[in-house]
C-alpha positions in Angstrom: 31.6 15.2 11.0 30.4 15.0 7.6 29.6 18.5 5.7 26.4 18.8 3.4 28.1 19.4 -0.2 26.8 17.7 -3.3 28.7 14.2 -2.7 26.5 13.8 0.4 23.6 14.9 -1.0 23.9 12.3 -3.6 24.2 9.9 -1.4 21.6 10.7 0.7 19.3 10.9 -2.2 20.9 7.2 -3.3 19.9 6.1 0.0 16.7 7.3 0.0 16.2 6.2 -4.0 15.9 2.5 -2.4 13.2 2.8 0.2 10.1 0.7 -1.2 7.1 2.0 -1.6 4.7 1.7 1.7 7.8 1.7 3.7 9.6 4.5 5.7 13.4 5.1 6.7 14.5 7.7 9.7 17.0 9.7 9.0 18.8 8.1 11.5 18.5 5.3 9.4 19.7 6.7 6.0 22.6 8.3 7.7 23.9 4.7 9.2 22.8 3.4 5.7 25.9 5.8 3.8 28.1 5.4 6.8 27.8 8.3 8.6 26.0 7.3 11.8 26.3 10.8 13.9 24.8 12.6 10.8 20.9 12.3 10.7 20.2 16.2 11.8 22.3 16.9 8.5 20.6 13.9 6.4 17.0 16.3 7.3 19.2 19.5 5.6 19.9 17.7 2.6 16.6 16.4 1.8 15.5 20.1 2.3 16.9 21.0 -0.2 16.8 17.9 -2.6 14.2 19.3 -5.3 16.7 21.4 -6.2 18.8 18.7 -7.7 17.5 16.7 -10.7 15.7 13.8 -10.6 12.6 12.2 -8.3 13.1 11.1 -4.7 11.0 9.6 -2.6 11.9 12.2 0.2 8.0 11.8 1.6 9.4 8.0 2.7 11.6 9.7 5.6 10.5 10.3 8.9 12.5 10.8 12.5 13.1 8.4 14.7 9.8 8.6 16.3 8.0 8.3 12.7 7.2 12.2 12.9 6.3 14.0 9.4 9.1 16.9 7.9 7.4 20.0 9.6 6.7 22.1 6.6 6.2 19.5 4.2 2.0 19.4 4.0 1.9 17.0 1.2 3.9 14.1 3.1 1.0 12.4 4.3 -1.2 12.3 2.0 1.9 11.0 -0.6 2.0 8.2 2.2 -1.2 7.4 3.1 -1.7 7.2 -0.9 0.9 4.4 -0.7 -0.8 2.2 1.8 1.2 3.9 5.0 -1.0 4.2 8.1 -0.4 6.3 10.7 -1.0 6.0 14.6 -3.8 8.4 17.0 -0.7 10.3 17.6 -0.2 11.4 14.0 3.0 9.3 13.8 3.6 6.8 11.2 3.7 2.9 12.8 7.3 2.4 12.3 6.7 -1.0 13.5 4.7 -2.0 10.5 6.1 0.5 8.1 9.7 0.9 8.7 12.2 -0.2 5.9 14.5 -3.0 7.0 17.0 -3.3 3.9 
């Protein structure tokens, strides 16, 4: 199991670097993307705690696997609705329109 220490966070944040804009990953997703499938709970942790490393991800771009917004993170939708993202009645984003396919 991978462990969240500054070479993972990187990559996460790599990961996460490439997402286009008006498009969404899971963290699901960006955990299979750096090769470490089993590891999208600790993909969550690291963007958590990604403004504390230089430099400006598109965190707002990552949802779960049901296109749920980061609980906590108030601005999310309104960064993604600025960027064209529409969201179902539910309050989920569409992940069939809107999901990233690399």
């Amino acid at each position: 199991m991978a462990k969240l220490n500054e070479d993972f966070l990187y990559e996460v944040l790599e990961a996460v670097a490439e997402i286009p804009r008006g498009k969404v990953a899971t963290y699901g997703q960006i955990a299979t993307l750096i090769g470490k499938d089993k590891n999208a709970r600790l993909v969550g942790k690291a963007l958590q705690i990604s403004s504390l490393y230089e430099g400006d991800y598109p965190c707002h771009r990552v949802v779960n696997s049901s296109g749920r917004l980061a609980p906590g993170f108030d601005e999310q939708k309104e960064l993604l609705l600025e960027e064209g993202v529409l969201f179902k009645d539910n309050g989920h984003v569409n992940l069939k329109i809107f999901q990233w396919c690399e």
